[in-house]
C-alpha positions as CSV (number, residue, x, y, z in Angstrom):
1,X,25.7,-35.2,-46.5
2,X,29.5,-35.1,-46.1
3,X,31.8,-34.8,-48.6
4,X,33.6,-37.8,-50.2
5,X,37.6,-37.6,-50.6
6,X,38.5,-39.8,-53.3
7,X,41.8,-41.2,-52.5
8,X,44.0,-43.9,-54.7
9,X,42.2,-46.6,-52.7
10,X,38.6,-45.8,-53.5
11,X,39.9,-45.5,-56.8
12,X,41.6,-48.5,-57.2
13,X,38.3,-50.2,-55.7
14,X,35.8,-48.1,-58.7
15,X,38.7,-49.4,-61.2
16,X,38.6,-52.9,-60.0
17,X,34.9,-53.1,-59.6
18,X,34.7,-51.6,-63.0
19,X,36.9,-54.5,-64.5
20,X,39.2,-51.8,-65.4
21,X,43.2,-51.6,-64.7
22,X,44.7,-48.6,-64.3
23,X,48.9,-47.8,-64.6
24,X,49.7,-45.2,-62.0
25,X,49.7,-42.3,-64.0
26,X,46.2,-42.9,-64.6
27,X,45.4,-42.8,-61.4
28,X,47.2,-39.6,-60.9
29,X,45.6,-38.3,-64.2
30,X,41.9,-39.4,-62.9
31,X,42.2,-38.5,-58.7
32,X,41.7,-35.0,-59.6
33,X,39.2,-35.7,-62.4
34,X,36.9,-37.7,-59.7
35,X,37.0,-35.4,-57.0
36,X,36.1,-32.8,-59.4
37,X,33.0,-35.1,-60.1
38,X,31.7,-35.7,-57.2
39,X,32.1,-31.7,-56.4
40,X,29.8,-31.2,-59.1
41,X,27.2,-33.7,-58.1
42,X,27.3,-32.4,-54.8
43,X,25.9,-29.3,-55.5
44,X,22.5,-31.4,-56.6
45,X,22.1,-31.4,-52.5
46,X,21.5,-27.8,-52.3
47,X,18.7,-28.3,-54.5
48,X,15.0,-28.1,-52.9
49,X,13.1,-30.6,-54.3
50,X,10.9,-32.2,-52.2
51,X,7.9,-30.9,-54.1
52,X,9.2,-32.6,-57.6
53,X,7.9,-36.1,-58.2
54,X,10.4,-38.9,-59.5
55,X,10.7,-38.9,-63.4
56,X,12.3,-42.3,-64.9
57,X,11.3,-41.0,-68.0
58,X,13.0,-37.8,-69.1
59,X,10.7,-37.1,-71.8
60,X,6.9,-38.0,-72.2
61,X,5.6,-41.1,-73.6
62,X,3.4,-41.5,-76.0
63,X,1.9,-43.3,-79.2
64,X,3.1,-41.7,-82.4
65,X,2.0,-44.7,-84.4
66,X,-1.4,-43.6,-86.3
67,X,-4.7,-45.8,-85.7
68,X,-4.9,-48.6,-87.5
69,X,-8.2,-48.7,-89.4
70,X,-8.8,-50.3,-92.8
71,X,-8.9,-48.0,-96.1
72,X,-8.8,-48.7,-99.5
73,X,-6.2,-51.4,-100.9
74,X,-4.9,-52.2,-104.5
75,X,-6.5,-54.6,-106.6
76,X,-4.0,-58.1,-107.5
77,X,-3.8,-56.8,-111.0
78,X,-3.0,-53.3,-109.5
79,X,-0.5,-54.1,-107.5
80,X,1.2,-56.0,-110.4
81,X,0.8,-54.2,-112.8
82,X,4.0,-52.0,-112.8
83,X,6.2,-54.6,-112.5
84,X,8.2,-57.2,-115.0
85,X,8.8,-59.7,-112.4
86,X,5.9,-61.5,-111.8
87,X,4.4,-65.2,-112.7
88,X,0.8,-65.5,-112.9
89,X,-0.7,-63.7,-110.1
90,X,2.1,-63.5,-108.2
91,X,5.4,-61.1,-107.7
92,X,8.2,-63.4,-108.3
93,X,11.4,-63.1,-106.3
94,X,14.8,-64.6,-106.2
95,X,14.8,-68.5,-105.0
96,X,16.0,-68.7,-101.7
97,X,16.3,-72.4,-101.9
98,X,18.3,-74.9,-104.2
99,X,16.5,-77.4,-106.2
């Protein structure tokens, strides 16, 4: 693959693509940065791996939610029993609504 000289045109083309505007001492700042960049992602090309199948995924996915399977529940007075804000055999909450 041959290399890619990043010059203030393609630059200007990323920034402008990007939605981005740059002063000119930015652009001096970031010519060297990108070069440097695409150096480093260059030497990815020197890698063999034709034997290494796509990964989209960098980790492995899997269900870490438990099964879902009925056990024992709280009985009504139970579940209301440690509480002081209840009204018959209900827990009573805040009114959300206006009379």
């Amino acid at each position: 693959m041959p290399k890619v000289k990043i010059d203030k045109e393609l630059l200007l083309k990323v920034a402008k693509n990007s939605r981005v505007n740059l002063s000119d001492s930015e652009v001096k700042k970031f010519l060297p940065q990108m070069q440097e960049i695409l150096e480093a992602f260059s030497k990815l090309d020197e890698l063999k791996a034709e034997a290494v199948k796509p990964s989209f995924q960098p980790t492995r996915i899997k269900n870490v939610f438990r099964e879902d399977k009925a056990g024992k529940c709280f009985t009504q007075e139970q579940a209301l029993s440690l509480t002081k804000h209840k009204k018959g055999d209900y827990f009573k909450g805040p009114k959300v609504m206006p009379e």
